[in-house]
N, C-alpha and C positions, 0 to 999 in steps of 0.2 A: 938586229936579232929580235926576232917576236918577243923569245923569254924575256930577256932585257924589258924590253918598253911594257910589256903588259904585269912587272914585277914594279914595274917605277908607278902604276896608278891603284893597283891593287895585287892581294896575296892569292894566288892560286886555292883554293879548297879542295879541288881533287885533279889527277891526272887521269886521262881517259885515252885508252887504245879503243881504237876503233878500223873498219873497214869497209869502203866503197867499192861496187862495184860498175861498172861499163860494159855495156851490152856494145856487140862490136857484128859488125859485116865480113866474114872474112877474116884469115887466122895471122894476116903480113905485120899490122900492129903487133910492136914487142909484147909479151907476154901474154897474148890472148891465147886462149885455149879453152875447150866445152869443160868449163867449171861451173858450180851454183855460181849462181850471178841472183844479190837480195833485192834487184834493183828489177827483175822482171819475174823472181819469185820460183826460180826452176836453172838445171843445168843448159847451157847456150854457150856461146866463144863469148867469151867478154875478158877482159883487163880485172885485176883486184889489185887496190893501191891499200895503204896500211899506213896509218895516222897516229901520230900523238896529241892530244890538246890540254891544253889547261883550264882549268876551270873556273868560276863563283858560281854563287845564287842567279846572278845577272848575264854572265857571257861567257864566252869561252875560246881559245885563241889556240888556230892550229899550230903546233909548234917544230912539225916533220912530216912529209910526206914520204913512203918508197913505193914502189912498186912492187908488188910479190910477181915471180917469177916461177909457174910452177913446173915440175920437176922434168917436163917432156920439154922445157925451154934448158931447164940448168944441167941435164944430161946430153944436151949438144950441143958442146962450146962452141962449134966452128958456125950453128947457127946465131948464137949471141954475138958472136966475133964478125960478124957478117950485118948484124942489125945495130950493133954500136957502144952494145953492153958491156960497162969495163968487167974486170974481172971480178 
């Protein structure tokens, strides 16, 4: 576990939520959809994943990845249910 080993050599000083985004070709990848995407600067089909990290002065250690899912994904189960998404 990240938390674990990066608590065993140093004290976190902040948590940070953050989000990446994924410019994508094409809408068959889970969760793409024409969202801002900060990674080309404008709305496009990309993926948006949503992070925890922890922090110091020195580094900072991911500690959760998800995937966001937006809402034309999570208003059609039987397309999640189809692409692999548990519930």
């Amino acid at each position: 576990m990240p938390l674990q080993r990066l608590t065993e050599v140093t004290t976190p000083k902040v948590w940070v939520g953050d989000d990446v985004s994924f410019p994508k070709c094409g809408r068959a990848s889970v969760g793409v959809a024409r969202q801002y995407c900060g990674a080309v600067g404008k709305r496009v089909n990309c993926q948006v994943s949503v992070s925890v990290h922890a922090g110091t002065d020195t580094a900072s250690c991911a500690l959760h990845w998800q995937l966001y899912l937006p809402r034309e994904w999570t208003d059609q189960r039987d397309r999640c249910r189809r692409a692999g998404v548990p519930r």
